[in-house]
C-alpha positions in Angstrom: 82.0 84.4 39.3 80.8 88.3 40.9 78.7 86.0 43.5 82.0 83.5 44.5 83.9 86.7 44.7 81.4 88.6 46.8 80.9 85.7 48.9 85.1 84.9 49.2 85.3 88.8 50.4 82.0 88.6 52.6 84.0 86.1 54.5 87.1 87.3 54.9 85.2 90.4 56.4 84.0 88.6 58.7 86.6 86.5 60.0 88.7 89.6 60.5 85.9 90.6 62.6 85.8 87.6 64.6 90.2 87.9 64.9 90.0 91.3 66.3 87.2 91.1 68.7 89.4 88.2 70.3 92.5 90.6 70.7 93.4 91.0 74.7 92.1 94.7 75.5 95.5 95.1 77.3 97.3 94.4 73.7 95.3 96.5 71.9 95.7 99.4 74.4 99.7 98.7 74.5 100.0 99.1 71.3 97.8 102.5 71.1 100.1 103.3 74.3 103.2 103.1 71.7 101.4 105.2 69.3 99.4 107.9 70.8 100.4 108.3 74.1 104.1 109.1 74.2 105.2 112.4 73.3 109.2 112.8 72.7 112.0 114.9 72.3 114.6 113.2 69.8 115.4 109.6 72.9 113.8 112.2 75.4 110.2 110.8 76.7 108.8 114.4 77.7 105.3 113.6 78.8 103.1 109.9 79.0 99.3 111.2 78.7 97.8 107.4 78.4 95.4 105.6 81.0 97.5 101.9 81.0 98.0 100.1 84.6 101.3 98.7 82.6 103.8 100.7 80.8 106.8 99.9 78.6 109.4 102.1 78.1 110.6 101.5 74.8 114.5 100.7 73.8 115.2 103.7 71.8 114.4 106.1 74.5 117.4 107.1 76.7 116.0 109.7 79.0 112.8 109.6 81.1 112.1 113.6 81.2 111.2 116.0 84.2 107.5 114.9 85.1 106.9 112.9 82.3 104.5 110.6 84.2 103.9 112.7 86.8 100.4 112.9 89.0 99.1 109.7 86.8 96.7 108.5 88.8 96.4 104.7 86.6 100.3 103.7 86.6 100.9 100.9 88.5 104.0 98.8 86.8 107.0 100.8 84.8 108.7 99.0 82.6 111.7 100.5 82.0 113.8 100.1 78.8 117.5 98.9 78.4 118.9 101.5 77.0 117.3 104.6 79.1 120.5 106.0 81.0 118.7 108.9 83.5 115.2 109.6 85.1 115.0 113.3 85.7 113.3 115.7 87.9 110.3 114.5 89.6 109.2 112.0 86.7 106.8 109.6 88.4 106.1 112.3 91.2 102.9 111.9 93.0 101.8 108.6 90.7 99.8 107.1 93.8 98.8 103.9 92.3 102.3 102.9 91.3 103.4 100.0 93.5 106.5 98.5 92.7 109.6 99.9 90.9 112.7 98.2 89.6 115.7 100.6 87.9 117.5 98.4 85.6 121.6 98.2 85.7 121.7 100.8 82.3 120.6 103.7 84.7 122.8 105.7 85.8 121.1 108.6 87.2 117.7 109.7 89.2 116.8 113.0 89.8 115.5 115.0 92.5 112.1 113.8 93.5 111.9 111.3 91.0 109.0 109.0 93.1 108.1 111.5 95.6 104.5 110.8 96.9 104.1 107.6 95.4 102.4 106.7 98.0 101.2 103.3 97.2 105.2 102.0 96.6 106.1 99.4 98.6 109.3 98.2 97.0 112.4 99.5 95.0 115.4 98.2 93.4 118.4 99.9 92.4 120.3 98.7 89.8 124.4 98.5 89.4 124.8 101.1 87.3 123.3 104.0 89.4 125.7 106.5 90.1 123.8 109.7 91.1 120.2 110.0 93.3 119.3 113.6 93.7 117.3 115.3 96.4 113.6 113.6 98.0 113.6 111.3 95.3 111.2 109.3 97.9 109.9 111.9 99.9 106.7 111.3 101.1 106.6 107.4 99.8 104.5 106.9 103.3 104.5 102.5 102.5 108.1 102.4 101.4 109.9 100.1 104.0 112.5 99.2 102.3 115.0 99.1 99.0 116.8 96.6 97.9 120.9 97.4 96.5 122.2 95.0 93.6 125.4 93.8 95.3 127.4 95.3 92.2 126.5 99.0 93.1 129.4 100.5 94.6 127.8 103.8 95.4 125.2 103.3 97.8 124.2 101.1 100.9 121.1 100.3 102.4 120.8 99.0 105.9 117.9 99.4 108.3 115.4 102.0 106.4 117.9 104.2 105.1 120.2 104.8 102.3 123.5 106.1 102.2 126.0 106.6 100.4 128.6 103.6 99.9 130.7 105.2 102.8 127.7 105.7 105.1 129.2 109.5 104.8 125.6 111.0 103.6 122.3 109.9 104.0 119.7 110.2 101.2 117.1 108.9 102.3 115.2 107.6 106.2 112.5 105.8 104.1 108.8 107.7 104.8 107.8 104.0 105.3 110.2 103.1 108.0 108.7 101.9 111.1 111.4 102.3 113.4 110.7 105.6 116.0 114.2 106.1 116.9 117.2 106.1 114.6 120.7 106.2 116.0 122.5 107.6 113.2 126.2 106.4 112.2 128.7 108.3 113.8 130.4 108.7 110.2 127.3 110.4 108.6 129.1 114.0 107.5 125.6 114.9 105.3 122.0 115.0 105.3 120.0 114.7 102.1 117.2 117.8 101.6 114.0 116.1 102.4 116.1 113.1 104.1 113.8 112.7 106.9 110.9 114.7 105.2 107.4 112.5 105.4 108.0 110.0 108.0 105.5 110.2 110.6 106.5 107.4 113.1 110.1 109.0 113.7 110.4 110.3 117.4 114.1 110.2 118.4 117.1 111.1 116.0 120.4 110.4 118.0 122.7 112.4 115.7 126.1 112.1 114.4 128.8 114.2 115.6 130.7 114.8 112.3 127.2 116.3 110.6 128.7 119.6 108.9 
């Protein structure tokens, strides 16, 4: 009976061996990722200190904190959860490798240099719910050419490497990425953005609005 026993638990050893050598890398680090590698603040993600390509924001976080991924050099795809309402202060600043970013319709807000030098993004989309976009949040995004504006946002416009407001009354941002070397800017622009215009290096001619204050 000891030997059967021995024998039973020998191989149930081993195929347990066998199951988790066969586990995807990428699982096992996700799950570690969940674990280990997000440090939080009640639904506050404060700081992301793991090595993943891929990350998922989970669904009980609600705010992505000031810096929280900055200056990762391995981010390349954000995930971000449903229920995360605001993206503060320079939170995926400088994270070169990221390439592609789409905010969800439950955000609402995006703080001042947000994705400033990302400079391997290519591609953004804002969600319907975003309300507020502070200050450079793409400063210095040297490949971004263009953002896409769900059709249900009623608070900003994109048209031709720039976003503005849904009036066209303020300009956030001439995209660092935007080809174009002269811009003949709306004649109802009021406000510039701080950093607007900051990182683009083909820009040559600004014809400039007469109602600027």
């Amino acid at each position: 009976m000891t030997r059967r026993i021995r024998r039973l638990i020998g191989g149930i050893f081993i195929i347990t061996a066998i199951i988790f050598t066969q586990i995807p890398p990428r699982l096992a680090e996700a799950a570690s990722v969940a674990k280990e590698y997000f440090l939080l603040d009640e639904d506050t993600l404060t700081e992301y200190t793991g090595t993943a390509t891929t990350v998922s924001v989970s669904d009980d976080i609600k705010v992505i904190g000031e810096e929280a991924f900055a200056n990762n050099p391995y981010l390349g795809v954000i995930n971000i959860g449903k229920n995360v309402k605001e993206i503060r202060h320079g939170a995926f600043a400088n994270c070169t490798y990221l390439n592609r970013v789409i905010i969800p319709d439950n955000v609402t807000s995006i703080g001042s240099a947000a994705f400033s030098g990302c400079t391997g993004l290519i591609n953004v989309s804002l969600g319907a719910g975003v309300e507020e976009i502070g200050d450079g949040v793409f400063a210095g995004c040297k490949n971004l050419a263009g953002i896409s504006v769900s059709r249900k946002n009623d608070d900003f416009k994109y048209e031709a490497g720039v976003l503005y407001d849904d009036t066209q009354q303020k300009i956030y941002t001439y995209l660092s990425g935007n080809q174009y070397p002269a811009y003949q800017m709306p004649n109802s622009v009021e406000h510039i953005s701080p950093y607007g215009f900051w990182g683009n290096e083909n820009l040559k001619e600004v014809y400039l609005s007469s109602r600027l204050c």
